[in-house]
N, C-alpha and C positions, 0 to 999 in steps of 0.2 A: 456286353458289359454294361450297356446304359442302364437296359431294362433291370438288370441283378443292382446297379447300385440305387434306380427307381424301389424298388422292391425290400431293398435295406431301409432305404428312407422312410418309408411309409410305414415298416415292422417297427421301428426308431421311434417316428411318432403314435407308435398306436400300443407303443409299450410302455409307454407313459415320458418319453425323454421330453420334457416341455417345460415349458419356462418355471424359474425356479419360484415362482409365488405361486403354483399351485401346490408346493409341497404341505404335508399338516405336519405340523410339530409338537410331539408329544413331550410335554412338561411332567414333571418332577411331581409323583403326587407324592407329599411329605406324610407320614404315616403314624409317626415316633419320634417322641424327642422329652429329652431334659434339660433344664436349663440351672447350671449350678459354674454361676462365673470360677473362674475361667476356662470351665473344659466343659463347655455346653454340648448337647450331641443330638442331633436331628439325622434321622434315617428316611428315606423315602424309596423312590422307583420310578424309571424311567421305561412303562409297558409300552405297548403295540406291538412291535416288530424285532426291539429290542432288548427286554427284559433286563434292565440295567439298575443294579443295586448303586442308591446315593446315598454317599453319606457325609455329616458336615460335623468339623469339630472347630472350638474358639467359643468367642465370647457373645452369645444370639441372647441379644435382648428381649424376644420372643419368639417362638415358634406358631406359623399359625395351621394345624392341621386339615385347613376347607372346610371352617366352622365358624370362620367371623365375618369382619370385613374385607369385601374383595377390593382390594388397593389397585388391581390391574386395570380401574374402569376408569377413563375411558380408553378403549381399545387403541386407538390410531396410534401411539408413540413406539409401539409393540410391534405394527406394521412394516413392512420391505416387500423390496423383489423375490427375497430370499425365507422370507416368514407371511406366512399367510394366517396368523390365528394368536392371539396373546392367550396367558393363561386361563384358561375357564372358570375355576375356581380360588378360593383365596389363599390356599399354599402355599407358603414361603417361608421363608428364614429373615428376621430383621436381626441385623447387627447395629453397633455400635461405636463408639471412640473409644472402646476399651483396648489397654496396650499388648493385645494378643495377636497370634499368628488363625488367620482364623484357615480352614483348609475344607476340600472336596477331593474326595475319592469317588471312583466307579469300576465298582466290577461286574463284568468285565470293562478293560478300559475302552474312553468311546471316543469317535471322527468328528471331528469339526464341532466341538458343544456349544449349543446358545448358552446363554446368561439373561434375564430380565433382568432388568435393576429397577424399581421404584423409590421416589423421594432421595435422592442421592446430592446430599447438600440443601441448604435452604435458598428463600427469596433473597435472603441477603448476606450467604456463607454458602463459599465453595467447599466441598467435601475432595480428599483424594483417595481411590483405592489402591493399592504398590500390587502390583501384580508381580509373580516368578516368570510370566509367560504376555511376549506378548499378543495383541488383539486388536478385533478391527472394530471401528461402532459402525453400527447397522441402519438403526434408527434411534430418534429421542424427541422428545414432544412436553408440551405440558401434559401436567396429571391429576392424578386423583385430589392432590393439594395446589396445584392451579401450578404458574408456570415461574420461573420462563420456560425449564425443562431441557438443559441443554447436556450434555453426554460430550467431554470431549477427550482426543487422545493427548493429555499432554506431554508424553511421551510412547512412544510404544507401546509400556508397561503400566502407566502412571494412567488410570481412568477418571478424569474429574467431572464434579457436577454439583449446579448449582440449579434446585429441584429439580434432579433429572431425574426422567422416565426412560427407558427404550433399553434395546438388544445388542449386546456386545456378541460376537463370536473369536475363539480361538480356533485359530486354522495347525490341522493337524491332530494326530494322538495322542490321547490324554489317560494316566491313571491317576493323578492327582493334579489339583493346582491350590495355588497359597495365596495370601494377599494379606496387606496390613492396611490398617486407617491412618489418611493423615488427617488431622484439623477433622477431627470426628462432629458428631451432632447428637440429636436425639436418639434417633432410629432410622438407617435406610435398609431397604427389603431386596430379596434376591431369591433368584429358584432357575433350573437349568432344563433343559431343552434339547432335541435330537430330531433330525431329520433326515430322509435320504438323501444318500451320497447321489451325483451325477454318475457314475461309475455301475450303481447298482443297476440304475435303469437299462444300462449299456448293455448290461449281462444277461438281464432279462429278453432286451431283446434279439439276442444275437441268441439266444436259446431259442425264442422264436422259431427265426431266421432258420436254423438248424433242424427244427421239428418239420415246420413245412417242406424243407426239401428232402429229408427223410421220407413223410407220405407220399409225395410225389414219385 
């Protein structure tokens, strides 16, 4: 019994079950969009592994399709245990204080979705986002507009920040989620994110596990 749960352990680690900052997280590349307040519409895709149709409706004060400036630099506020890689490019969605419900769909629907957020609130005005669902914050930092950059839950639902950067997650399945502005601003930016579940890996290697004692 030792040797078979030695031999689990090592299929475990060699199947990639390892700490969750080496996962990559495949972001949102935004592809399509119109912007005609108040039913602005940005389409994107969430590829690798997962082939996930996004799509965003409300009120986006622009859309940026990975053609301008990339707001996600610098990288660290982006960073965690749990995210190894901010977005690459400059795709995103910036919203506004305008009095809409702004909304995200994925089909199909996805597990545990990141969020980026950039510029959420200023140096000297807190912004709030009203979520339907709550979420955890991951990370937050200064950013691309300097700091202090902080992300925080002030309630479950309620995501505030004053210049915030960094990653929110929602734990759990998702085929939509909603959100309104309080005490809006100029513009803060957003784009969503997907990573392997702990669970996939599992399978992976108990399939392994499965194959080799087959050949044997």
């Amino acid at each position: 019994m030792k040797r078979r749960a030695a031999v689990v352990s090592m299929l475990l680690l060699g199947a990639g079950v390892v700490p969750a900052s080496a996962a990559v997280v495949e972001w949102t590349d935004w592809y399509a969009a119109t912007r005609d307040y108040p039913s602005s519409v940005a389409v994107g895709q969430i590829g690798g592994a997962w082939n996930v149709g996004v799509h965003y409706n409300g009120g986006a004060e622009f859309v940026d399709l990975g053609q301008g400036i990339n707001y996600w630099v610098p990288t660290a506020p982006y960073l965690s245990p749990g995210v190894s890689n901010a977005p690459a490019t400059s795709d995103m969605v910036a919203v506004s204080a305008w009095p809409v419900t702004h909304s995200i769909a994925f089909s199909p629907p996805v597990t545990n979705p990141l969020m980026a957020v950039v510029s959420l609130g200023s140096s000297s005005q807190s912004t709030q986002w009203n979520f339907n669902q709550p979420f955890t914050v991951l990370s937050f930092g200064p950013g691309y507009f300097g700091g202090p950059g902080t992300l925080a839950n002030t309630t479950s639902n309620v995501l505030t920040g004053v210049e915030g950067n960094g990653v929110i997650q929602f734990v759990g399945t998702f085929s939509t989620l909603t959100w309104t502005v309080t005490n809006g601003e100029n513009w803060a930016g957003f784009t969503f994110g997907l990573v392997p579940t702990p669970g996939t890996a599992v399978v992976v290697a108990f399939a392994g596990l499965a194959a080799t004692r087959r050949r044997r």
